[in-house]
C-alpha positions in Angstrom: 66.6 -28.9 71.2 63.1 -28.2 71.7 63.3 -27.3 75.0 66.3 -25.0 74.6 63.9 -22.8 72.3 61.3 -23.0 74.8 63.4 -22.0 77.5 64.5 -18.8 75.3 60.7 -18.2 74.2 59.7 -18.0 77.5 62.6 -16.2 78.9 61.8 -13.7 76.0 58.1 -13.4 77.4 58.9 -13.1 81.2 61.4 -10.1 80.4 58.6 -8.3 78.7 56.4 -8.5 81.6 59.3 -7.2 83.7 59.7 -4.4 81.5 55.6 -3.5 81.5 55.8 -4.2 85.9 58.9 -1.4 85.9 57.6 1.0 83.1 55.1 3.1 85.2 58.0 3.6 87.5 59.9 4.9 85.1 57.2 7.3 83.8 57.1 8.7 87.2 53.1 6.8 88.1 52.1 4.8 91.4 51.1 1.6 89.4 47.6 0.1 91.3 48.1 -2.8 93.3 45.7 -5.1 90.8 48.2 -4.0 88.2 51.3 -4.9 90.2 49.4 -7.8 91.6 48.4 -9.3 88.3 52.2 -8.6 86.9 53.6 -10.6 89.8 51.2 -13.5 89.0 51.7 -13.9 85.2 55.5 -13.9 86.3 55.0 -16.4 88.5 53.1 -18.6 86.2 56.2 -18.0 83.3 58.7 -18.9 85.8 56.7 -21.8 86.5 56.4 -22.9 82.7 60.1 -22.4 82.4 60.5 -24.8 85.2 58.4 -27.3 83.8 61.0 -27.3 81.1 64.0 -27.4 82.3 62.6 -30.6 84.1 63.7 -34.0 82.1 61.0 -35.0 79.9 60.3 -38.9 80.0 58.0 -40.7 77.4 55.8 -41.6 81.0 55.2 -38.2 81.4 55.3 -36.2 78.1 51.7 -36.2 78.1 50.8 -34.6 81.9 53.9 -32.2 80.9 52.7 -31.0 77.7 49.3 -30.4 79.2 50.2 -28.2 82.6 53.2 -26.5 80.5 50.2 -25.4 77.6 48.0 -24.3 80.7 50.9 -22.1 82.5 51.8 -20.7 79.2 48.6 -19.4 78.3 47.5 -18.6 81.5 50.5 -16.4 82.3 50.1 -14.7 79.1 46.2 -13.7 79.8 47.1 -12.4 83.6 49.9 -10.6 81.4 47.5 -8.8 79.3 45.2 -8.3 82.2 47.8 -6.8 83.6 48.7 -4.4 80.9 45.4 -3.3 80.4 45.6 -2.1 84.2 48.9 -0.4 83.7 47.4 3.2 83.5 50.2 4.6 81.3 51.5 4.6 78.1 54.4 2.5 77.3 57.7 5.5 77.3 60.3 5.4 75.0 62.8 2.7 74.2 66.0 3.2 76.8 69.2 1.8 77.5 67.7 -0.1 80.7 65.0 -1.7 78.5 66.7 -2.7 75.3 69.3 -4.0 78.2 66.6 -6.1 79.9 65.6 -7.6 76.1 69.2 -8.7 75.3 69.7 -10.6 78.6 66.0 -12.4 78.4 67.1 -13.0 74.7 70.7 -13.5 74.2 71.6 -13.7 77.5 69.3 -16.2 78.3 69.9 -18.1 75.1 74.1 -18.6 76.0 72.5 -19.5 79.9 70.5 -22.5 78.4 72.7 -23.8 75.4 75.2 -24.2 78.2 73.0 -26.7 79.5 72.1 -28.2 76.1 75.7 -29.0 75.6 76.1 -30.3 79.2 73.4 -32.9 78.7 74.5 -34.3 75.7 78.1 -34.5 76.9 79.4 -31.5 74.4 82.2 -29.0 74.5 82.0 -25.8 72.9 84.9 -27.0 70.5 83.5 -29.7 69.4 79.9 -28.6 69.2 81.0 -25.8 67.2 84.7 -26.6 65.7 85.9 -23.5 67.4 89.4 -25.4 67.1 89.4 -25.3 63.1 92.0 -22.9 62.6 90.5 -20.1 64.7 93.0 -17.4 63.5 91.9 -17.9 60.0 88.1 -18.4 60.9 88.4 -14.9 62.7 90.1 -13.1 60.2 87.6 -14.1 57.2 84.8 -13.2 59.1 86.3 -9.9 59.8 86.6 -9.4 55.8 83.7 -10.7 55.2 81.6 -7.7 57.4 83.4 -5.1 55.7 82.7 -6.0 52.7 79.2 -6.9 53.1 78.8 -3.7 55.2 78.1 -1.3 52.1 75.9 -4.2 50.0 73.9 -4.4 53.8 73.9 -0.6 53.8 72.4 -0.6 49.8 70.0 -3.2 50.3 68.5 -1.3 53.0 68.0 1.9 51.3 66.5 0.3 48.3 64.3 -1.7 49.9 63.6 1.6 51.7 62.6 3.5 48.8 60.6 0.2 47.2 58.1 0.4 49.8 57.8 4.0 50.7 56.9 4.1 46.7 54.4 1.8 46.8 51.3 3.4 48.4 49.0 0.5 48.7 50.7 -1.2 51.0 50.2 1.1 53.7 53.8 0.4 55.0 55.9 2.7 56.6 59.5 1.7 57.6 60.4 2.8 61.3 64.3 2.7 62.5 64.9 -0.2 64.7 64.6 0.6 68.1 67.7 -0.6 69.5 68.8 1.9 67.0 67.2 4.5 68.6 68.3 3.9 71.8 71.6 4.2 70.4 71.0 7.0 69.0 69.8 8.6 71.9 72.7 7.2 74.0 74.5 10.8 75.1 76.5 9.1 78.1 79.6 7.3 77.7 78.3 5.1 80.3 75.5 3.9 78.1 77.2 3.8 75.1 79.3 1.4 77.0 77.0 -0.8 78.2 74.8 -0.9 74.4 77.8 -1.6 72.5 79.3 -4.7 74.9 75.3 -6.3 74.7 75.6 -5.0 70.8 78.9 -6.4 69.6 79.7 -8.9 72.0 77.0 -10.5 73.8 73.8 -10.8 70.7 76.2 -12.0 68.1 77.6 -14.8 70.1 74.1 -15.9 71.3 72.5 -15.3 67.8 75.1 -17.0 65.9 74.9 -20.4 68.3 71.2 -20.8 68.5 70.9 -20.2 64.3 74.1 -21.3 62.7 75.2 -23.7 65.3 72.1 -25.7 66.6 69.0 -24.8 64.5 70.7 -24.9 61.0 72.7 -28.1 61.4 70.0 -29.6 63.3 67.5 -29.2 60.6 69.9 -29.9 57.7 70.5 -33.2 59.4 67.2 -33.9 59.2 67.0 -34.3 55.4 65.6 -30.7 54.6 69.1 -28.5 53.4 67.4 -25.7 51.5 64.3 -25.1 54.6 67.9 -25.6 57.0 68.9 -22.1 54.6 66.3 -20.2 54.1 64.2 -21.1 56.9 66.6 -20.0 59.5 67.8 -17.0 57.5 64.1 -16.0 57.7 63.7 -16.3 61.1 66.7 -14.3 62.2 65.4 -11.8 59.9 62.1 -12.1 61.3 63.2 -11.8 65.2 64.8 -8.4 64.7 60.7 -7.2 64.2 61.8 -4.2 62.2 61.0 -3.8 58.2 63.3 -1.6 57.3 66.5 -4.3 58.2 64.7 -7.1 57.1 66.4 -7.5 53.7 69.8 -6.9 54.7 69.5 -9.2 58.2 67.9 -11.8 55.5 70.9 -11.1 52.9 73.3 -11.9 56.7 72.1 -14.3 57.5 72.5 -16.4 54.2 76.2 -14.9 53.9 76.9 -16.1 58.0 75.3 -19.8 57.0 77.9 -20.0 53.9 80.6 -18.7 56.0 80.0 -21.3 58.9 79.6 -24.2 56.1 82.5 -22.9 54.2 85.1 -22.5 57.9 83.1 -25.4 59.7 84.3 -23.1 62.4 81.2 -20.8 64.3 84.0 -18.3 64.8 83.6 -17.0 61.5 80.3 -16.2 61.6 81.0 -15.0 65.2 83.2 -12.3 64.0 81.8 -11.2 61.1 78.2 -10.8 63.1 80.5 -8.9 65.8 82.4 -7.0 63.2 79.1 -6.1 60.7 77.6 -4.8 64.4 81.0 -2.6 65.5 80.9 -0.8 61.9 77.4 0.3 62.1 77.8 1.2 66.0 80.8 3.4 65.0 78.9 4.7 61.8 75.9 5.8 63.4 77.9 7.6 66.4 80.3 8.8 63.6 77.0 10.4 61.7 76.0 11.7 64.6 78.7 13.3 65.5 79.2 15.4 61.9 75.6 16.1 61.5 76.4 18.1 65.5 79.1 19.8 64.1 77.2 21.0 61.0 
């Protein structure tokens, strides 16, 4: 399990540094060659990392492993930051190619690699994640379970919202998610294709197996149930890096963990991740759309 995370960590980093390499093409800028030059390299050293991992791991070699993994890692992410400190132009706008690129090093990456996971320890994806267990039913909660929850997400929000835009010495001030403002800014159909299939379809499958079906079962089966909760509700909360959404994504997360315990079926949680994402799609475009006409 540890090298499934680490495979997705580093998949996470190496799209990142293919979104800085493109992003002075897109801002219309011959990139140097030492930027370009240094990109290539840290990419090469990630790739290399990820490599390292996907290798079996033997108590002979653990130690040799750990070692030239740590040294890739690190060294990949300096020429990285090298790198960006060469780019020569500021970092544009979120788009549809970039939050694409994100989702596939993330998500994508993350159904590429459990794949293996479940391969290697001679698992189907029924019986990993008791899609069998009366699937109609599974589906159909989660579905009422999103809409209902839409509106208490939706509240949550705007308190939390006003909470800490009240509160001065903090110094924080809540930003709209950036996916959500490439969503937003998505005029083409084409686009709004594309964001809603990686939206609705593609993160909520990947998010739901790596939290609800392999890290929360696999640290509740270690003896610690309430860290197995909260901990992993945390972290999906936390991966989403946006302040304003971290209350309701917390308040999910806890309501997808009951769900799967509750169905013992990762449909559930599944749908009602895929449903909860379809109604705020739909309500943002919907928004949009009466604030034009106004």
């Amino acid at each position: 399990m540890t090298r499934l995370f680490m495979s997705v960590l580093l998949c996470v980093f190496i799209g990142s540094l293919v979104l800085a390499e493109i992003e002075p093409f897109k801002a219309g800028t011959r990139p140097g060659w030492k930027f370009l030059t240094l990109g290539f390299i840290a990419l090469g050293l990630l790739t290399a990392a990820l490599v390292m991992v996907r290798k079996p791991w033997r108590i002979e070699n653990f130690r040799s492993r750990v070692v030239a993994l740590l040294v890739l890692f690190y060294a990949g992410m300096l020429v990285g930051g090298l790198a960006q400190s060469r780019a020569g132009s500021e970092p544009a706008p979120g788009s549809t190619l970039d939050t694409l690129v994100r989702i596939l090093a993330f998500q994508g990456a993350a159904l590429v690699w459990v794949t293996g996971f479940l391969r290697e320890h001679q698992m189907s994806w029924t019986s990993a994640f008791g899609l069998s267990n009366q699937g109609f039913r599974a589906v159909l909660i989660g579905i009422t379970v999103a809409c209902f929850f839409l509106p208490i997400a939706w509240g949550l929000q705007t308190g939390f919202v006003r909470l800490i835009t009240h509160l001065p010495r903090l110094a924080l001030k809540p930003e709209e998610q950036l996916s959500v403002q490439v969503i937003r800014q998505a005029f083409s159909w084409f686009d709004r294709a594309v964001l809603g299939i990686a939206t609705i379809a593609l993160a909520p499958v990947a998010e739901e197996i790596l939290f609800r079906g392999i890290l929360y079962p696999a640290i509740k089966q270690a003896g610690f149930k309430r860290l197995a909760l909260w901990g992993t509700a945390l972290l999906f909360a936390a991966i989403h890096v946006n302040l304003e959404t971290f209350i309701p994504l917390f308040a999910l997360a806890i309501v997808l963990t009951v769900l799967y315990e509750k169905t013992n079926n990762l449909l559930a949680p599944i749908t009602a991740h895929a449903a909860f994402n379809a109604l705020n799609f739909a309500s943002l475009y919907m928004l949009q759309e009466q604030m034009g006409r106004s």
